[in-house]
mmCIF file of the N, C-alpha and C atoms, coordinates in Angstrom:
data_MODEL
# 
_entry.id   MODEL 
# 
loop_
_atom_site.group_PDB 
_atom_site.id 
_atom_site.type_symbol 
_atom_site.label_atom_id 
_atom_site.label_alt_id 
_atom_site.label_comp_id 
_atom_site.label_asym_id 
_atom_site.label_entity_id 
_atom_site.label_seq_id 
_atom_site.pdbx_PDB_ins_code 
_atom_site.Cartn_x 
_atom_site.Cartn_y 
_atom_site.Cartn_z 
_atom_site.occupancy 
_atom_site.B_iso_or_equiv 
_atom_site.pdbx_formal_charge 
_atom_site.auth_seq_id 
_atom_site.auth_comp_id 
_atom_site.auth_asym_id 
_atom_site.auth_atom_id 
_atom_site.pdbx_PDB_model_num 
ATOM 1   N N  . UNK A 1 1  ? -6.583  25.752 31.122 1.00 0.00 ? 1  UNK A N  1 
ATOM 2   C CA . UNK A 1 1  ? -7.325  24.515 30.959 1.00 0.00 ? 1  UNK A CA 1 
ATOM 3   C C  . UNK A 1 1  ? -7.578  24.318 29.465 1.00 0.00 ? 1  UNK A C  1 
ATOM 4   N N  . UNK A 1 2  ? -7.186  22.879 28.953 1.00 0.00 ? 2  UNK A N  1 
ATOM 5   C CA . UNK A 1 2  ? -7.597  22.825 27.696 1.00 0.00 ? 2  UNK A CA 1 
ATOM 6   C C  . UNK A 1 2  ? -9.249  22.724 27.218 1.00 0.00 ? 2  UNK A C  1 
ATOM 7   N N  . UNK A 1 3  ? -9.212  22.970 25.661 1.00 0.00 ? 3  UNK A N  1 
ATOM 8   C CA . UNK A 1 3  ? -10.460 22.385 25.530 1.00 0.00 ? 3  UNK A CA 1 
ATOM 9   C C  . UNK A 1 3  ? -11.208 21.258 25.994 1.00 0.00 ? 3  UNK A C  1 
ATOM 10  N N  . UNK A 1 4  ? -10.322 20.125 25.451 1.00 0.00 ? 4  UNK A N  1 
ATOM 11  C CA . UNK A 1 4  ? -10.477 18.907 25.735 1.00 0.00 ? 4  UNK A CA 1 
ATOM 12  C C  . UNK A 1 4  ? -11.259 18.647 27.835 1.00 0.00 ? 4  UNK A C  1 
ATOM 13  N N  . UNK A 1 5  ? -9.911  19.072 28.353 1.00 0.00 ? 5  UNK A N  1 
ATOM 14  C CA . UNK A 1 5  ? -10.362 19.250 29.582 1.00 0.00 ? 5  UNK A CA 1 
ATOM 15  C C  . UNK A 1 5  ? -11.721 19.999 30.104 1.00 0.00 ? 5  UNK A C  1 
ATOM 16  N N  . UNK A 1 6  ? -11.710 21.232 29.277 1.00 0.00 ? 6  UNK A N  1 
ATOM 17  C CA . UNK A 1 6  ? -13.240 21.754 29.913 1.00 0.00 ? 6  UNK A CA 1 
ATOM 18  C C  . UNK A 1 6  ? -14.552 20.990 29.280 1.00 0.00 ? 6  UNK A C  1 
ATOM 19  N N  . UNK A 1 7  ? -14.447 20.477 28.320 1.00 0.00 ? 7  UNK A N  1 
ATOM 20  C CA . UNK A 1 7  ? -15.361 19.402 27.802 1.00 0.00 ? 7  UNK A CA 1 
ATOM 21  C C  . UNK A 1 7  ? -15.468 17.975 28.676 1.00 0.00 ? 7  UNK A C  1 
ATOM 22  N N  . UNK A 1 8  ? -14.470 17.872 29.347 1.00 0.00 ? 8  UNK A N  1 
ATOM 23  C CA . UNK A 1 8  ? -14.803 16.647 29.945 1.00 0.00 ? 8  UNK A CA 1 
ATOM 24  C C  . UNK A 1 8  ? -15.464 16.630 31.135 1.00 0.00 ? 8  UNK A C  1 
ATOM 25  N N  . UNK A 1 9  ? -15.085 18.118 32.083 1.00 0.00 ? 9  UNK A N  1 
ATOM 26  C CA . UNK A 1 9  ? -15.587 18.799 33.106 1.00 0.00 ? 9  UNK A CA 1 
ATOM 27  C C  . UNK A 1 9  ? -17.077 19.025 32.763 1.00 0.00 ? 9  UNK A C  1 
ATOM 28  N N  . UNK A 1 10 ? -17.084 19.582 31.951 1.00 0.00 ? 10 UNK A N  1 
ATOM 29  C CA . UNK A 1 10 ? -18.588 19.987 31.534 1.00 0.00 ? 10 UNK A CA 1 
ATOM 30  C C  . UNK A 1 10 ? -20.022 18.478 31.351 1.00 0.00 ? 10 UNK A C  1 
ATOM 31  N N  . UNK A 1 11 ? -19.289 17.536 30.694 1.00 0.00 ? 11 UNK A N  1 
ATOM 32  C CA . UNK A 1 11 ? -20.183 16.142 30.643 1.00 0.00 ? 11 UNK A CA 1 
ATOM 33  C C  . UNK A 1 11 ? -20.045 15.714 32.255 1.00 0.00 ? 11 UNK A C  1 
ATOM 34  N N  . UNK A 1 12 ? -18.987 15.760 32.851 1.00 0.00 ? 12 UNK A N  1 
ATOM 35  C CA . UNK A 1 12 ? -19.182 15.115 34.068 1.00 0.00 ? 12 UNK A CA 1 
ATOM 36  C C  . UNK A 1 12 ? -20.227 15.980 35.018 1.00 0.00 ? 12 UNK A C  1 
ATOM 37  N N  . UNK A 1 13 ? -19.969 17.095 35.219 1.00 0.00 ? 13 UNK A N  1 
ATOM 38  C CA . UNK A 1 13 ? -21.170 18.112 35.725 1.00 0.00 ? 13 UNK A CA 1 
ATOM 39  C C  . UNK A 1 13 ? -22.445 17.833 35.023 1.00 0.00 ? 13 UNK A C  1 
ATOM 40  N N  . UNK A 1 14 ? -22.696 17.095 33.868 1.00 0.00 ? 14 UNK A N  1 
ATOM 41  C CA . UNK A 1 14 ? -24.037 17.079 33.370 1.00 0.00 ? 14 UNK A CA 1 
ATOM 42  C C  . UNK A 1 14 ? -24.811 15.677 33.705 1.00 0.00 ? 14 UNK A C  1 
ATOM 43  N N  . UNK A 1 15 ? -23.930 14.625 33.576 1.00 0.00 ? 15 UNK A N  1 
ATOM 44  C CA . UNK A 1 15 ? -23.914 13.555 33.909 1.00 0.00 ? 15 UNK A CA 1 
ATOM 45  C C  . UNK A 1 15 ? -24.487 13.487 35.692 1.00 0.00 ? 15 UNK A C  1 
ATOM 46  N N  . UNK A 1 16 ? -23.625 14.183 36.391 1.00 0.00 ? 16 UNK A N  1 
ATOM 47  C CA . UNK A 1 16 ? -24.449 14.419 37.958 1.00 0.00 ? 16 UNK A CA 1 
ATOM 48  C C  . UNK A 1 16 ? -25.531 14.918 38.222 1.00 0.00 ? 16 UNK A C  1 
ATOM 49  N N  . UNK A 1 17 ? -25.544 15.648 37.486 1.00 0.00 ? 17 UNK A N  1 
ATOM 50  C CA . UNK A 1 17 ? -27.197 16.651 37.038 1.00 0.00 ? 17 UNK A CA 1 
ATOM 51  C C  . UNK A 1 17 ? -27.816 15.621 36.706 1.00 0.00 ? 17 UNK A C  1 
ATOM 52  N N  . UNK A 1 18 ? -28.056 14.780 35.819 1.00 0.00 ? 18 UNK A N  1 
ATOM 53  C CA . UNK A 1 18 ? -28.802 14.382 35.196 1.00 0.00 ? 18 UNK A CA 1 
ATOM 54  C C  . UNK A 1 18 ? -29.298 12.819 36.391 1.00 0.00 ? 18 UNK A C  1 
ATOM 55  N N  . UNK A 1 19 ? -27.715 12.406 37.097 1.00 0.00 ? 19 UNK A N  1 
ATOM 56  C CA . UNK A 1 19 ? -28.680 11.321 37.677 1.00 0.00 ? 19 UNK A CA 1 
ATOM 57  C C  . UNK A 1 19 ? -29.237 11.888 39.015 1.00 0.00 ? 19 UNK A C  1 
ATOM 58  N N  . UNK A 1 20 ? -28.952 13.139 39.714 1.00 0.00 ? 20 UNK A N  1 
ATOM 59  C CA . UNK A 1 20 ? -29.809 14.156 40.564 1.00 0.00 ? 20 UNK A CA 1 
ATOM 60  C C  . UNK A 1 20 ? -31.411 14.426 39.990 1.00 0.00 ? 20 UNK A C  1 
ATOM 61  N N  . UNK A 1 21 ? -31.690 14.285 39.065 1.00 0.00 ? 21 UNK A N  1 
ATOM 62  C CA . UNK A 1 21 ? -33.096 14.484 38.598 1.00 0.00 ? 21 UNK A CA 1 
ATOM 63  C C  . UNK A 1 21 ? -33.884 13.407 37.975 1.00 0.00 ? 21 UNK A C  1 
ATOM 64  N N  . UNK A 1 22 ? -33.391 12.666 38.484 1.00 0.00 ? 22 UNK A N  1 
ATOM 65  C CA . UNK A 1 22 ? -34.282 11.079 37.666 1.00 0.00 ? 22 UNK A CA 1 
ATOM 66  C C  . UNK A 1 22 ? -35.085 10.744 38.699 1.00 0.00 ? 22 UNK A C  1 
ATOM 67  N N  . UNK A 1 23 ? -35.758 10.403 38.532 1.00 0.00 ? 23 UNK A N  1 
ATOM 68  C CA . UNK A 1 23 ? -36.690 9.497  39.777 1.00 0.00 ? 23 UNK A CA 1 
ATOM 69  C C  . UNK A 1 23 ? -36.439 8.675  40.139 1.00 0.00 ? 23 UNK A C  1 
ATOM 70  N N  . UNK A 1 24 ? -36.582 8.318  41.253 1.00 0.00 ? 24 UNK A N  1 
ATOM 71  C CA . UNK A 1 24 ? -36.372 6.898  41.942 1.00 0.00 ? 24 UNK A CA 1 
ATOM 72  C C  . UNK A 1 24 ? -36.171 5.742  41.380 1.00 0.00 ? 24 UNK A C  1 
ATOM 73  N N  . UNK A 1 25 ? -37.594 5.690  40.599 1.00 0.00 ? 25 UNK A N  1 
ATOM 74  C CA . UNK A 1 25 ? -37.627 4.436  39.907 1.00 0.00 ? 25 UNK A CA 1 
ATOM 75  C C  . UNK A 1 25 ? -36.878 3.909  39.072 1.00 0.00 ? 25 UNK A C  1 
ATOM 76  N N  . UNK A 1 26 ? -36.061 4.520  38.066 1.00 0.00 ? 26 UNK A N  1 
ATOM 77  C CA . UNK A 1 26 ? -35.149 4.813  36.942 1.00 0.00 ? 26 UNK A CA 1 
ATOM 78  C C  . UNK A 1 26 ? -33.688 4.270  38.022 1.00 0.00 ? 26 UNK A C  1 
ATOM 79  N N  . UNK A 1 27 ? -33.811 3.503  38.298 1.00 0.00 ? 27 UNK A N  1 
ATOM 80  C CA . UNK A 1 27 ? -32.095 3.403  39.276 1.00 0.00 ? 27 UNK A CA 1 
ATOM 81  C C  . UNK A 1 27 ? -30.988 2.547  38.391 1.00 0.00 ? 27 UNK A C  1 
ATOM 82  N N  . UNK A 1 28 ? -31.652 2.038  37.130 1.00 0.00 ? 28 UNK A N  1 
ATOM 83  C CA . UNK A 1 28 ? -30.155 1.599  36.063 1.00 0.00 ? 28 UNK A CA 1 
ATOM 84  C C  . UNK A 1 28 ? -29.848 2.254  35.820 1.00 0.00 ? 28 UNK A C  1 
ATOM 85  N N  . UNK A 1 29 ? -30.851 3.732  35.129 1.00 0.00 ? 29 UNK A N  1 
ATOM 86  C CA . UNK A 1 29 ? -30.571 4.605  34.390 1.00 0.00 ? 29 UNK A CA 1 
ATOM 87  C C  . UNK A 1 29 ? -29.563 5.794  35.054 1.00 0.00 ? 29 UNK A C  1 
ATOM 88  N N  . UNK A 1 30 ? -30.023 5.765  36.775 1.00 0.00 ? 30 UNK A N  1 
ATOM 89  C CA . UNK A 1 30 ? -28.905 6.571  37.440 1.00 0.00 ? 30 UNK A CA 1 
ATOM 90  C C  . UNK A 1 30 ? -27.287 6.068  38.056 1.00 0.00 ? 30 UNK A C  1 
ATOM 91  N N  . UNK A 1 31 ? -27.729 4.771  37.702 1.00 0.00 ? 31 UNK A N  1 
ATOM 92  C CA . UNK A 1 31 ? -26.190 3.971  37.907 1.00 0.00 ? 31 UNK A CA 1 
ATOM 93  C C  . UNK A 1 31 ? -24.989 3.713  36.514 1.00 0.00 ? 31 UNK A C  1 
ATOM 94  N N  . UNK A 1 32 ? -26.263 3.943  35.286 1.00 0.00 ? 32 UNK A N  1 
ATOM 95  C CA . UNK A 1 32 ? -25.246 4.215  34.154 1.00 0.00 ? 32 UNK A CA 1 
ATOM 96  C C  . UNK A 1 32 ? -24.575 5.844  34.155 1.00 0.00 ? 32 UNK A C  1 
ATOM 97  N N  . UNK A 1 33 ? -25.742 6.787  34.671 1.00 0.00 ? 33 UNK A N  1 
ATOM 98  C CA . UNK A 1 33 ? -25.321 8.025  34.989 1.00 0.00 ? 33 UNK A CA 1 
ATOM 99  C C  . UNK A 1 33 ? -23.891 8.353  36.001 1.00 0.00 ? 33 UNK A C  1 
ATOM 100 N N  . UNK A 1 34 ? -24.519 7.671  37.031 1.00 0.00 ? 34 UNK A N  1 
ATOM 101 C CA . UNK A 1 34 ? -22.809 7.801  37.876 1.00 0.00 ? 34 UNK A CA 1 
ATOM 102 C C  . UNK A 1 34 ? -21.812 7.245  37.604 1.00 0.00 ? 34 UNK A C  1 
ATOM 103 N N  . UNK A 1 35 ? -21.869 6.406  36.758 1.00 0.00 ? 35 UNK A N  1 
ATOM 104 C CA . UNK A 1 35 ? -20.911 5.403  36.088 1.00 0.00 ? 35 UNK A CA 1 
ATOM 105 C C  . UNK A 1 35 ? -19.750 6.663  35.139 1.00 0.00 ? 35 UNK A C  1 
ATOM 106 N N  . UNK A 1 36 ? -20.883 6.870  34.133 1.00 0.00 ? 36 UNK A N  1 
ATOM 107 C CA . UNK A 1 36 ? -20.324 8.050  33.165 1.00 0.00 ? 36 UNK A CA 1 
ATOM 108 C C  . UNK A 1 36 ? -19.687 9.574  33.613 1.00 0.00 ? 36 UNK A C  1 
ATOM 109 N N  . UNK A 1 37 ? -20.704 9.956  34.770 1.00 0.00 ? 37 UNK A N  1 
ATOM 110 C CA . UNK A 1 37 ? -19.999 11.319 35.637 1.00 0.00 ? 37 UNK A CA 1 
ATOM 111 C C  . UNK A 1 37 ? -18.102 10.580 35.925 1.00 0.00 ? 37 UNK A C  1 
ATOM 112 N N  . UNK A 1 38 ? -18.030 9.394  36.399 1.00 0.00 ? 38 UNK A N  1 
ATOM 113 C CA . UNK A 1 38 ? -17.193 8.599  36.784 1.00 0.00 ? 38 UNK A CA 1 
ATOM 114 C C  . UNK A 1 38 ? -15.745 8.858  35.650 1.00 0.00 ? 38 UNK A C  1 
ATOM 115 N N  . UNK A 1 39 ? -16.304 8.144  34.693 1.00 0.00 ? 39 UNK A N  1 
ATOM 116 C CA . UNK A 1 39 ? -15.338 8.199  33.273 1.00 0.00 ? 39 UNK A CA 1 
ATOM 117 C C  . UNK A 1 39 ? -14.679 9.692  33.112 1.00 0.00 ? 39 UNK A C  1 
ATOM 118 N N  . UNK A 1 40 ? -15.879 10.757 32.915 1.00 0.00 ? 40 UNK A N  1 
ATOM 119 C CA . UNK A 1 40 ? -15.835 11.464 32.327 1.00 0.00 ? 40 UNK A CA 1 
ATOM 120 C C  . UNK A 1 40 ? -14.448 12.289 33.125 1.00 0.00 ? 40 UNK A C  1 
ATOM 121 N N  . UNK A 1 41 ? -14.806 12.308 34.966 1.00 0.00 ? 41 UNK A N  1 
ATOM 122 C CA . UNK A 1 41 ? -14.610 12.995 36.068 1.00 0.00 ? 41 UNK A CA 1 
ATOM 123 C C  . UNK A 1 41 ? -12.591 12.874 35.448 1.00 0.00 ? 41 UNK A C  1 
ATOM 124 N N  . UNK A 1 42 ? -12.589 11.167 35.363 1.00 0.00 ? 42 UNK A N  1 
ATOM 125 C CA . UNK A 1 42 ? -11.188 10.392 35.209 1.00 0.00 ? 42 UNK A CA 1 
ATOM 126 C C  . UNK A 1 42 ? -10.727 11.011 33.858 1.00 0.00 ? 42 UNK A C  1 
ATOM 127 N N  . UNK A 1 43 ? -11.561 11.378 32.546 1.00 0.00 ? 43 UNK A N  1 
ATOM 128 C CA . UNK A 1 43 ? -10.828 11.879 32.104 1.00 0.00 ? 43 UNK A CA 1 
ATOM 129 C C  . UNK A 1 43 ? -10.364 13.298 31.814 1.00 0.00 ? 43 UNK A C  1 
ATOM 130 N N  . UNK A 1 44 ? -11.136 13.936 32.781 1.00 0.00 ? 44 UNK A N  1 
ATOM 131 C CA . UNK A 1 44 ? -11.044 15.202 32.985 1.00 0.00 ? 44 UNK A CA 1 
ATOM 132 C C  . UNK A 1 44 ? -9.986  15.481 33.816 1.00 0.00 ? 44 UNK A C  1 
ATOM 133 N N  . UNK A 1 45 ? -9.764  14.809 34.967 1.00 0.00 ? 45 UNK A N  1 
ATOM 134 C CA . UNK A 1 45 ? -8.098  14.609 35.278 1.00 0.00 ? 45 UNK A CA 1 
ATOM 135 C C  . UNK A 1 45 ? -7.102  14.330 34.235 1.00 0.00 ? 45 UNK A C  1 
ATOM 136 N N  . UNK A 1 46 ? -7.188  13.836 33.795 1.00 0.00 ? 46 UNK A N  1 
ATOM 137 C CA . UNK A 1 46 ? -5.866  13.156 32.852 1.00 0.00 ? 46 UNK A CA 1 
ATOM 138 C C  . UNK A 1 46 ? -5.887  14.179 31.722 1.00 0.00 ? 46 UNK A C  1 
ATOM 139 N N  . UNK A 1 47 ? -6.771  14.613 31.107 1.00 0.00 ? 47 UNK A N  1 
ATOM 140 C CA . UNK A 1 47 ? -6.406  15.645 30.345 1.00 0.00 ? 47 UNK A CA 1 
ATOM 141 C C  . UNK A 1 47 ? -5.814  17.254 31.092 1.00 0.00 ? 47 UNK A C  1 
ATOM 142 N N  . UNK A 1 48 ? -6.211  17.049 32.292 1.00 0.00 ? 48 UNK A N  1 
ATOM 143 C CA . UNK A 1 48 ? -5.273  18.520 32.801 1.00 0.00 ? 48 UNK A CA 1 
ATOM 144 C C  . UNK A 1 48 ? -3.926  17.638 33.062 1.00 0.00 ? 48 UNK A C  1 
ATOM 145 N N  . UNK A 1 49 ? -3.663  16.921 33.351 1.00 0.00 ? 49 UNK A N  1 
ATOM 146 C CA . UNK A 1 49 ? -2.082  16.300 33.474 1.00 0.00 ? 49 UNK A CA 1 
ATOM 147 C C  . UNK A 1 49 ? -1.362  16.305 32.096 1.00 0.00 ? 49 UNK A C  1 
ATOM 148 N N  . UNK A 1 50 ? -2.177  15.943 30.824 1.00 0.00 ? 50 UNK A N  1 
ATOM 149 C CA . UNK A 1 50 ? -1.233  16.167 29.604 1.00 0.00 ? 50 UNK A CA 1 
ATOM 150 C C  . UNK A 1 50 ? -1.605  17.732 28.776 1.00 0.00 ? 50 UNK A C  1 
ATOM 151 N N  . UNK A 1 51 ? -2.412  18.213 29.219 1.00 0.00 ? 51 UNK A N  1 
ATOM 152 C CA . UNK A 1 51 ? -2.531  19.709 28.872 1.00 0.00 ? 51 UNK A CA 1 
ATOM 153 C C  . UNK A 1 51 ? -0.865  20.094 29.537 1.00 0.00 ? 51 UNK A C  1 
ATOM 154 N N  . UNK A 1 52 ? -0.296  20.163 30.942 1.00 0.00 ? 52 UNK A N  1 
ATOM 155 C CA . UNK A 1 52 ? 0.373   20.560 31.327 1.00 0.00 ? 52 UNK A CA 1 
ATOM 156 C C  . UNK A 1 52 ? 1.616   20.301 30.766 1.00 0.00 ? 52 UNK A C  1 
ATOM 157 N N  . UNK A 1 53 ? 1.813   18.805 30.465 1.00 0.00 ? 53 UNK A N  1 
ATOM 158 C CA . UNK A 1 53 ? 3.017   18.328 29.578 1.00 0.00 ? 53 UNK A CA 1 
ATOM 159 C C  . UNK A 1 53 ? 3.350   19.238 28.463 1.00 0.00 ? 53 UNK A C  1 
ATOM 160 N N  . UNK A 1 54 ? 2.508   19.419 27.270 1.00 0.00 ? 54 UNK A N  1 
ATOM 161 C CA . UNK A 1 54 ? 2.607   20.257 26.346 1.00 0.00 ? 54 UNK A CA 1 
ATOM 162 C C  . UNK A 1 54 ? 2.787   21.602 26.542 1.00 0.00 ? 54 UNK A C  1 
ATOM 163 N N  . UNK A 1 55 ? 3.843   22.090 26.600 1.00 0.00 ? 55 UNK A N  1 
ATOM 164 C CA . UNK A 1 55 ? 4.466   23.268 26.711 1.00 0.00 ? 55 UNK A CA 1 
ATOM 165 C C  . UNK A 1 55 ? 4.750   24.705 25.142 1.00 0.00 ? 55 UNK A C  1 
ATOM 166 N N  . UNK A 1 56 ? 3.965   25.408 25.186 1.00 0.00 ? 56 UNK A N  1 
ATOM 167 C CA . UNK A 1 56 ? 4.462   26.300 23.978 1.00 0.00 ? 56 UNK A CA 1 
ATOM 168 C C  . UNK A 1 56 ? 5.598   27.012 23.837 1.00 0.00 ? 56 UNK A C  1 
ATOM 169 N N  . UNK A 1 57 ? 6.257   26.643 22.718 1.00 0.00 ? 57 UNK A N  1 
ATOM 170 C CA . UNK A 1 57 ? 7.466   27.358 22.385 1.00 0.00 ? 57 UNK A CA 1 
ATOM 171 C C  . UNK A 1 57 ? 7.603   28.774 21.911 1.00 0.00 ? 57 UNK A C  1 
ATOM 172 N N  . UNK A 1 58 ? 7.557   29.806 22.474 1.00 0.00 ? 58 UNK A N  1 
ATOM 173 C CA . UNK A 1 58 ? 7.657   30.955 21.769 1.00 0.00 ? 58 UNK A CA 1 
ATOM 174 C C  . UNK A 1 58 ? 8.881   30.959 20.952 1.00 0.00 ? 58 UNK A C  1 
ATOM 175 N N  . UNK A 1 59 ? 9.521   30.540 20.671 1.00 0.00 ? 59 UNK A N  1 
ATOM 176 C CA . UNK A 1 59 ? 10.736  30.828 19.915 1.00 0.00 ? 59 UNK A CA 1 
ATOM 177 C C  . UNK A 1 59 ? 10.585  29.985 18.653 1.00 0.00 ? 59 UNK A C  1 
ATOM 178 N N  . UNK A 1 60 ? 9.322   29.331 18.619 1.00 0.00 ? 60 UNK A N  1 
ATOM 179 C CA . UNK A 1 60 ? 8.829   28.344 17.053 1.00 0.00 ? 60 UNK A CA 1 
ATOM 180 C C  . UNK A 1 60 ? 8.470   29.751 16.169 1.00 0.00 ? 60 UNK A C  1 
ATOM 181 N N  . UNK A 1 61 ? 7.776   31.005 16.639 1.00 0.00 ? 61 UNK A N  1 
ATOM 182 C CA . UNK A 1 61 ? 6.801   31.640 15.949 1.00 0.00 ? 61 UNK A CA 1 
ATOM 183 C C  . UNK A 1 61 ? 7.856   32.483 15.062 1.00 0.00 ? 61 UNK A C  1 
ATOM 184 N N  . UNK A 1 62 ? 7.485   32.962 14.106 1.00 0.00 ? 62 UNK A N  1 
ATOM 185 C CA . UNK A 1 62 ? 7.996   33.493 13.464 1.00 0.00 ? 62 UNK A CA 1 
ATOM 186 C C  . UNK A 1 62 ? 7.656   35.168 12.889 1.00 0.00 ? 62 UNK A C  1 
ATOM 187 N N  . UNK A 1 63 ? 8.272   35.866 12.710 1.00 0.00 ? 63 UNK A N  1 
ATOM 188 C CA . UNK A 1 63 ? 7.824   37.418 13.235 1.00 0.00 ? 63 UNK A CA 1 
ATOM 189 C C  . UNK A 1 63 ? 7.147   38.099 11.329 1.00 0.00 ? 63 UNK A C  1 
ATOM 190 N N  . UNK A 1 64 ? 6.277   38.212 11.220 1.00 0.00 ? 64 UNK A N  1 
ATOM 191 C CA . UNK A 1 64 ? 5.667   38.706 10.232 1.00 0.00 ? 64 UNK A CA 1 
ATOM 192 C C  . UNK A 1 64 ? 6.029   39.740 9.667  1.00 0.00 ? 64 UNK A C  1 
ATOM 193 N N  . UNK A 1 65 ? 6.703   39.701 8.472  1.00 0.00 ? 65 UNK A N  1 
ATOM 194 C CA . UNK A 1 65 ? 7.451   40.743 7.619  1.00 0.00 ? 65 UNK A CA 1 
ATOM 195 C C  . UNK A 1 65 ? 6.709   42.048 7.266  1.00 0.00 ? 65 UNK A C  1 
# 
């Protein structure tokens, strides 16, 4: 998993947390929350799909004299 990807995982898990503990009353504030878990969730997919694209070349490295 890339960085990128576990960072996006990580806001979306916080983002659910966060509209799980709001109060009732606060219901924009938990609909901008699920909104963002939302984004975050989408780009936390898409970065494991181009993490996977990028492939390392062992045969780039070069052997230290």
């Amino acid at each position: 998993m890339s960085k990128a990807a576990l960072s996006f995982l990580i806001l979306a898990i916080m983002a659910i947390t966060a509209d799980q503990l709001l109060p009732e009353p606060l219901e924009t504030v938990g609909t901008v929350a699920k909104i963002a878990a939302g984004v975050f969730a989408s780009l936390f997919v898409a970065a494991l799909f181009v993490g996977r694209r990028i492939k390392f070349d062992p045969v780039l490295r070069q052997a230290k004299p």
